[in-house]
N, C-alpha and C positions, 0 to 999 in steps of 0.2 A: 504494500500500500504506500502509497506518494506523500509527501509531507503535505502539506500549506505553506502558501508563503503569502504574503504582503509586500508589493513591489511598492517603494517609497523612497525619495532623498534621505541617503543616510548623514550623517553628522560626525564623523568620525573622530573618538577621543583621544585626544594626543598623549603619550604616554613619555614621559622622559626617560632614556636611560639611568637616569638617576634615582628615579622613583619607582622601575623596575628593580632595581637593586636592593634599594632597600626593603622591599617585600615578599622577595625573592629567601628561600633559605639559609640558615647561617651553614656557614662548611665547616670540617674541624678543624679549620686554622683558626677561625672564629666565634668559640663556641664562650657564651655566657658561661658566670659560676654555676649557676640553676641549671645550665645546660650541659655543666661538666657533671655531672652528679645522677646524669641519663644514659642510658644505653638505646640507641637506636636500633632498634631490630629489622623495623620496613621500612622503606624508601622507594615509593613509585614516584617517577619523572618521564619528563620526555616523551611527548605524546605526538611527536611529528611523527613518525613509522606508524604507532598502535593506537588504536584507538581507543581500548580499551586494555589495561592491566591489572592484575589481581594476581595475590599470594596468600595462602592461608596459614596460620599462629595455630601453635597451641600451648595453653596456660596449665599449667600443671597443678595451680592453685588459684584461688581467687587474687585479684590483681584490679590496681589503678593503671591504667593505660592513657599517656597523655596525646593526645593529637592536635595535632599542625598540620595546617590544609589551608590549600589558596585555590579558589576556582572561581569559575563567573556565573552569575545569576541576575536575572532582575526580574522585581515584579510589575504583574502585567494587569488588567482589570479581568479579563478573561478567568483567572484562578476563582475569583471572587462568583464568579456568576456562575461555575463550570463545579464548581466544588473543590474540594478535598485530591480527590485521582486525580486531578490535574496540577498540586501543587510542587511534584516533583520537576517540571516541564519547566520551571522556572530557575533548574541550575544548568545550564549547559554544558557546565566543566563540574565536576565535582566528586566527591566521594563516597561509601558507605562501606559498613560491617556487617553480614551476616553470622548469623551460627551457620558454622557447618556439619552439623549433623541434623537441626532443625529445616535450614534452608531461612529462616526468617530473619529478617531486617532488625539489628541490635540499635543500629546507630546511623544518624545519615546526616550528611551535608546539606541547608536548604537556608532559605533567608532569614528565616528565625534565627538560627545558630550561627549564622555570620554576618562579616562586617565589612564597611570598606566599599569601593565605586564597584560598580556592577561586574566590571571585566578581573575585578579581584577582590573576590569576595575571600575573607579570611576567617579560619575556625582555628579555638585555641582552648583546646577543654582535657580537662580529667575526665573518664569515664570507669565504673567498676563496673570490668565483666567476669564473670563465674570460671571455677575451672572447665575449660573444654576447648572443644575447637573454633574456631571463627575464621575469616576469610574475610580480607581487604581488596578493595575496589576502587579504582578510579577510573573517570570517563571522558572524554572531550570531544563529544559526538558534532559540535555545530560552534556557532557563533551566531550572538544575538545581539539587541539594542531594541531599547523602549522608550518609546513616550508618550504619557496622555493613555490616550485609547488605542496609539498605533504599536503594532509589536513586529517587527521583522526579525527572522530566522534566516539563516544558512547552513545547509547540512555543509561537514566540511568531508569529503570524500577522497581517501588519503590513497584510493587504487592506481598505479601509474596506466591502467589503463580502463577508462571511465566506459560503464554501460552505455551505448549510444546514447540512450534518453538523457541520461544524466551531463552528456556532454550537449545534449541541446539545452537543458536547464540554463547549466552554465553560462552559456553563449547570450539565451535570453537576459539572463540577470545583466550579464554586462552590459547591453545595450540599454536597461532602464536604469542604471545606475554604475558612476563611474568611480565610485567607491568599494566595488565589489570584492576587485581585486585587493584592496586596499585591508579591506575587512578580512579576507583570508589571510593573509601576510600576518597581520596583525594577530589570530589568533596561530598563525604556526609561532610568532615569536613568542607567545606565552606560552604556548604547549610547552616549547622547550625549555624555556628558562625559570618562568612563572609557576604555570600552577603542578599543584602533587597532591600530594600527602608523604608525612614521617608517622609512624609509630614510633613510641617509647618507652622504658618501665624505669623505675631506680636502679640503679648500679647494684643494688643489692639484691636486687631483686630477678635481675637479668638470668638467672641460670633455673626459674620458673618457665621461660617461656623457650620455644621453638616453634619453626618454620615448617613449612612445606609446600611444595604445588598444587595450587587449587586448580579446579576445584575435588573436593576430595569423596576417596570411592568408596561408595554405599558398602558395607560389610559382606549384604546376600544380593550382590549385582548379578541380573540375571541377562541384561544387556542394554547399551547406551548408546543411542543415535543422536547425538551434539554434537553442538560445533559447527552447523549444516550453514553453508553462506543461500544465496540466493538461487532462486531455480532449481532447488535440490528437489529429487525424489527419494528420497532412500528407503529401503525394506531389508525387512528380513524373515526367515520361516519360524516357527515356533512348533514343538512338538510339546504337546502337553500331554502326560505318561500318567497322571489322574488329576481327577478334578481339585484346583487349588486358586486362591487367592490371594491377587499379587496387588503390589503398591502400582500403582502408575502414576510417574510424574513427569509431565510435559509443558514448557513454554511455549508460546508461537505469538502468535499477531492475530487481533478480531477486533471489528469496530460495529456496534451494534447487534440488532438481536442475531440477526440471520446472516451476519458475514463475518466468515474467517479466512483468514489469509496463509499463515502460517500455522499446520494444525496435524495431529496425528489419527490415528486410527486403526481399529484390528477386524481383521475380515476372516470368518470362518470360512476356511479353504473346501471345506465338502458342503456349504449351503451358500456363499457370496453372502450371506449374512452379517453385516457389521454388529458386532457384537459390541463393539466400544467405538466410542467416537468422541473426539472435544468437539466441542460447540462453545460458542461465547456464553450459552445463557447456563450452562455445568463448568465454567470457571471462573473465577475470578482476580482480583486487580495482579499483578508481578511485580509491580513496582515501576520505576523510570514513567516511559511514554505511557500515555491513558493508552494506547493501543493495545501496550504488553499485557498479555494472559496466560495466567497457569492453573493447570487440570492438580491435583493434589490429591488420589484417593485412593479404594481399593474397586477393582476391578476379579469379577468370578469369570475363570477359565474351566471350563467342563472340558474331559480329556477328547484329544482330536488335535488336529493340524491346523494352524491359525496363519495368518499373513501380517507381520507387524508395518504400518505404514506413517512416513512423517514427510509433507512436503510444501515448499517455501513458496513463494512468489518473486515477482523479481526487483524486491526491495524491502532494507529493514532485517536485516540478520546479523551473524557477526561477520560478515563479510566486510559490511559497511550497516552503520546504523544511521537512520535518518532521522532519527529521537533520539531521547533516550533510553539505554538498554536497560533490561529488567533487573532486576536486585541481583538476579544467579546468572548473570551473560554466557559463563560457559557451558551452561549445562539447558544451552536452547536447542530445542528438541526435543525428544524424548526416549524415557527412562522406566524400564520397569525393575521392581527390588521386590525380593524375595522374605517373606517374614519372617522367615530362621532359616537351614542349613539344610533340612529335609526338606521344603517347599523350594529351594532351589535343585536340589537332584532331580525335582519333579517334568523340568522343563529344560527342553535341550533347541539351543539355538544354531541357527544355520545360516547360512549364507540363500539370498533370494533367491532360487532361478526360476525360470517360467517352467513351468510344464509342459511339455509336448506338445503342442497347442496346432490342430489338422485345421487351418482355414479355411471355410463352407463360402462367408460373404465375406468380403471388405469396402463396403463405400464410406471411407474416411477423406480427412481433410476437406469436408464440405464447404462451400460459400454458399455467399449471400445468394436468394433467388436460386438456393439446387431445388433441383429434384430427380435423386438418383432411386436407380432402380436395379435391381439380380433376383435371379433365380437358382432354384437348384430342387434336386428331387432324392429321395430317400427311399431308398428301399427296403427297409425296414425301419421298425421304432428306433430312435437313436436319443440319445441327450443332447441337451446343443448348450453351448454357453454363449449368454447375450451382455456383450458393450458395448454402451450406445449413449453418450454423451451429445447434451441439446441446451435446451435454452428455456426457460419456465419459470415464472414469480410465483414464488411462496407466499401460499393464501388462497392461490385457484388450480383447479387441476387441469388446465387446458397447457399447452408448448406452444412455442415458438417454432422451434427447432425440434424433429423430433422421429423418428421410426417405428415402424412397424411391419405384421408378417402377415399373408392371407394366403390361406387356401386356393391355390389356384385353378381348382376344380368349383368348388362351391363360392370363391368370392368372401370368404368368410374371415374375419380377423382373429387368426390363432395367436395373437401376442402383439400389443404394444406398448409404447411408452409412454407414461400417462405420469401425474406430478406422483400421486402415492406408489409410487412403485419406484422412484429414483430418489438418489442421497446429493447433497451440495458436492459438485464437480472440483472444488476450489474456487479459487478468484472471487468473482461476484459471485454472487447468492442465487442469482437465476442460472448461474452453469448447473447443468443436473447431470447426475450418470445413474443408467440404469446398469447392473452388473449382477447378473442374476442365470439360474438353471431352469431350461425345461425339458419337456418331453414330448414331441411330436413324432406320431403317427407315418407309416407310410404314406407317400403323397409326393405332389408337387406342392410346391411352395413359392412364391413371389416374394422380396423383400424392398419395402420402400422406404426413403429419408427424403426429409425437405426443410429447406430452411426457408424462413420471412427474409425479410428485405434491410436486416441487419444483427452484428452480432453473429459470425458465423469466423472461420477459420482465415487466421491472417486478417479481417477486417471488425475486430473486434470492436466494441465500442466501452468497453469496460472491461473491467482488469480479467484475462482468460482463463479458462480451466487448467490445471496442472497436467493434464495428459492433451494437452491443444490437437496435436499430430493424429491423434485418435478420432477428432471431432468428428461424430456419424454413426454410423452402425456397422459392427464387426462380430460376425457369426463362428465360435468354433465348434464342433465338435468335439467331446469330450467323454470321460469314463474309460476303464481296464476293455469294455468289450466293444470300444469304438471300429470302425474299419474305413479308412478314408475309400475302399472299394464299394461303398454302401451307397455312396454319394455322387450325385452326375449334375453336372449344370443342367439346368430349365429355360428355355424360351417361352415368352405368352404365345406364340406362333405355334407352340407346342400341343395345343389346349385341344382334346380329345371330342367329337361328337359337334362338330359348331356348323351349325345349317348359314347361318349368314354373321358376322361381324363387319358392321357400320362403327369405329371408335376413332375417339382423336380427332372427333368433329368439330370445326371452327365456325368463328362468327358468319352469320347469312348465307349459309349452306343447306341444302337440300339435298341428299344423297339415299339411293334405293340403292336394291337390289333383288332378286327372284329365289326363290328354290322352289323345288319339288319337292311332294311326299305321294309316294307310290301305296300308300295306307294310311287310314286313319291311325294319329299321331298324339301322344302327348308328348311338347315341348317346353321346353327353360326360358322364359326371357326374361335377359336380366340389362336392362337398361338404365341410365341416370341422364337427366334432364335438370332445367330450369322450370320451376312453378313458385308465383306471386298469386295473390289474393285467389287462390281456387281455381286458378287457371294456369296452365301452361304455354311456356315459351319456347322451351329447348324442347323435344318429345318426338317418340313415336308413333307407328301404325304399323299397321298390316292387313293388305287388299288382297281378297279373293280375284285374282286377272282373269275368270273369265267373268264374272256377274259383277265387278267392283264395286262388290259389300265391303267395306270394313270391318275384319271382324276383329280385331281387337286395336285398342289405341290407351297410350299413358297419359290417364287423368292425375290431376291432383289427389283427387279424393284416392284412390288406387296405390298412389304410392306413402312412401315414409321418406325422414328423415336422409341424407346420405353423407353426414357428418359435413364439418365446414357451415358455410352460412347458409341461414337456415330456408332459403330458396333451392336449395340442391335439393333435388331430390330423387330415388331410387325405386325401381319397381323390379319386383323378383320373385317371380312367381309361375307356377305349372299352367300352359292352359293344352286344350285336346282340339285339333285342328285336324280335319277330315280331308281325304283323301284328294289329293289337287294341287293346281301353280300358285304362289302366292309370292305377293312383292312387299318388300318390309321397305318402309319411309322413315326417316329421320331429321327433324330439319329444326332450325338455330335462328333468332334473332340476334341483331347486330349488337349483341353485349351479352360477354361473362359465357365465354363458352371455352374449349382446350385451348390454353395455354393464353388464353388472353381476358383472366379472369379482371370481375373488378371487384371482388369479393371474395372470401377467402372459398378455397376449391374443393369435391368433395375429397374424401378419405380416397376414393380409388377414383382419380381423376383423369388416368390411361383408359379407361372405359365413360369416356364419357360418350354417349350414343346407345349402340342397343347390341346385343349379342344375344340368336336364339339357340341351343346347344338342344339334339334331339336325346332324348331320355333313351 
């Protein structure tokens, strides 16, 4: 997810080397009495390379720990109207302590606890913390400036080589502001000279405490996906050997009810059943950016094969943060821990790989305005595994974007994608994927996708799904007793028993055709049309050629629904037609007919027209 910014005339404050100095750290050449009398144990600096560093202590006994910390902060009116979660936003540079076996925030840098002009704010306190472990933090994600009611930010992105996007940021700020460059300099010069933090304890006290690399590992770690920068997907397999319950702990990125950006999740491998999932509205605040979220709980694994799954967008990790990072930075992503020694023998982890996976359909990577279509036929019952990633707001069950299967004999819809039956895709909220098992019958089969006129593959209009490449519908075959010899591609050209197909019918056309029936006959016709107010526009017939009776014609009344807008409509039904020539009619008004609809199209919109199939 993207920042915010405020394009404004900055003000830039002039800082003197002399009053960098003096604010700046003492070194041991110059250490006060007060200061000879301490033992420095941590010391983070230099935040031009990192953006973020941390080291975690541990105190062997209960302990005064004093801290020195320079960073920048200012407050904004926004905190005040936004709440509390958004008080941290207001340090740009700055510090904090976790426990590190708890995971929670001891102690933190923010305007209350410091002092001094905004680009150097300074902390200067004793703290008592308990014997245990802890974990120090310092961040220098951005550079800001406030005033009044204006606040401008800049993410400061330390990669030598900038995501495209971020290098058109860039390019834009310079041109609405010729301070831009001026403001980055400015805070590389305090990265590195200015601000940090020191820990310290008394001289006497100093052989209480030691170091370590944070962040530090869970006792019954059963395995840990952190650390993941931007665009990551990462998995892994899980074998659970009997039913047990595990911790799960995960940070990501979510802004409101229904959107997560950064997020994990566990998918039972023998049902595509997500069995766990974060959601914004099952976690709560992390700390730093109001963005940050973390899941915190236990999770029930029933024995079986599970898929562990964690994956990024393309901004806001530790790759580069565009806020501020959460309390735990290192440990973004996610984490499952084991609640003693026997519940970790219980589960054996593995490296991801796909399964064997026999591809039936593939129509992926769809745009704006598809409508793709495949076939295939099966010769016996088979499994098939359905992914099919689309486009759909939470709250209705209708798509945008979206696939489905029909019976190519009957016309009938053996599976589609509907909003209850799919999970948020990633990115926006309206990405869906459907990712699910069925069981279909011998038959032919037809499969169709279609997308609206925006929001589709490569023309996104809001942040994309984490499998984008996928976007569409992808059919495999699957199970021990699969046989890719079971399966043969399908043509609609294929379609068994058809006395006359008129489809594909365009605006102000009129098109017949004849057949014979050398005996009295029951026939299928299955046509779709235009009908408004009780009457018909698009429609059928069918003339007896020698007496030119009409014996059958598609009324309103006669037919139903044929999904899309509610002028479509469908007739499909048996009639018995007696021995003789007959000419079947089809004919179109100059609107909303194949492919030049003005109104959304039916469900099976390759039959628009009439098809009779003899029984």
């Amino acid at each position: 997810m993207k920042p915010y910014a405020q394009v404004r005339i900055i003000v830039a404050t002039v800082v003197t080397l002399a009053s960098v100095l003096s604010l700046a750290f003492s070194t041991p050449n110059a250490l006060s009495q007060s200061q000879q009398d301490k033992t420095y144990f941590i010391t983070l600096k230099d935040f031009t390379q990192e953006e973020v560093k941390g080291i975690g202590f541990t105190l062997s006994k209960d302990l005064h720990v004093h801290i020195e910390a320079i960073g920048g902060g200012g407050k904004h009116m926004w905190k005040e109207i936004l709440g509390s979660r958004y008080r941290s936003n207001d340090m740009y540079a700055g510090g904090w302590i976790i426990n590190a076996d708890t995971r929670e925030v001891v102690w933190e840098m923010s305007m209350e606890n410091t002092s001094g002009p905004e680009d150097q704010r300074s902390a200067d306190e004793n703290i008592m913390l308990k014997k245990g472990s802890y974990e120090v933090y310092f961040a220098v994600h951005g550079y800001a400036s406030s005033s009044g009611m204006n606040f401008y930010s800049i993410n400061i992105d330390r990669r030598a080589q900038k995501p495209h996007e971020r290098k058109f940021i860039d390019k834009f700020m310079e041109w609405f502001s010729d301070d831009y460059k001026d403001m980055y300099t400015e805070c590389m010069e305090k990265a590195k000279d200015v601000w940090g933090i020191h820990l310290s304890v008394s001289k006497a006290e100093e052989n209480f405490v030691s170091t370590f690399n944070a962040p530090k590992k869970p006792v019954h770690l059963i395995v840990s996906l952190t650390g993941v920068g931007d665009g990551a997907y990462v998995r892994k397999s899980l074998t659970v050997h009997r039913d047990v319950t595990v911790q799960m702990y995960a940070l990501g990125e979510g802004r409101g009810k229904h959107e997560v950006f950064d997020y994990g999740w566990i998918t039972d491998s023998g049902t595509r059943e997500r069995v766990w999932e974060m959601t914004y509205s099952n976690t709560s605040y992390a700390g730093g950016s109001s963005k940050n979220i973390l899941y915190n709980g236990d999770v029930r694994l029933t024995k079986g094969t599970y898929e562990l799954n964690f994956v990024t967008d393309d901004s806001h990790s530790r790759e580069d943060w565009n806020a501020k990072p959460p309390y735990d930075p290192f440990n973004y992503g996610i984490t499952l821990i084991a609640k003693n020694g026997s519940d970790r023998s219980a589960i054996t982890v593995s490296d991801f790989s796909e399964e064997k996976k026999h591809s039936i359909v593939q129509l992926t990577r769809a745009r704006d305005n598809d409508f793709l279509q495949a076939g295939f036929s099966l010769k016996e019952e088979t499994q098939l595994h359905i992914y099919a990633l689309g486009e759909g707001h939470v709250g209705g069950d209708e798509l945008a974007d979206y696939g489905w299967i029909i019976n190519a004999k009957t016309r009938e819809r053996v599976w589609e994608m509907r909003m209850r039956n799919t999970v948020h895709a990633g990115g926006a909220s309206k990405n869906r994927l459907a990712d699910e098992f069925i069981t279909l019958p011998k038959g032919d089969y037809l499969v169709y996708y279609q997308t609206d006129d925006s929001h589709a593959y490569n023309e996104w209009n809001d942040d994309k799904p984490y499998d984008a490449e996928s976007y569409g519908i992808t059919i495999y075959g699957v199970g021990e007793h699969f046989s890719p010899k079971n399966v043969v591609p399908y043509s609609d050209t294929d379609a068994q028993n058809v006395l006359v197909q008129l489809i594909r019918v365009r605006d102000d056309k009129h098109v017949r055709q004849r057949f014979m029936l050398d005996k009295t006959s029951k026939v299928r016709i299955y046509a779709i049309g235009e009908g408004v107010g009780n009457s018909m526009a698009d429609y059928g017939w069918i003339e007896n050629v020698k007496t030119g009776e009409v014996v059958w014609e598609m009324t309103y009344r006669t037919t139903t629904h044929a999904g899309g807008a509610k002028k479509n409509r469908l007739y499909d039904r048996y009639i018995v037609l007696e021995k003789g020539e007959y000419e079947v009619h089809y004919q179109t008004d100059d609107s909303h007919a194949f492919n030049e609809w003005n109104d959304d199209p039916p469900y099976d919109r390759t039959h628009w027209g009439i098809t009779i199939y003899k029984e």
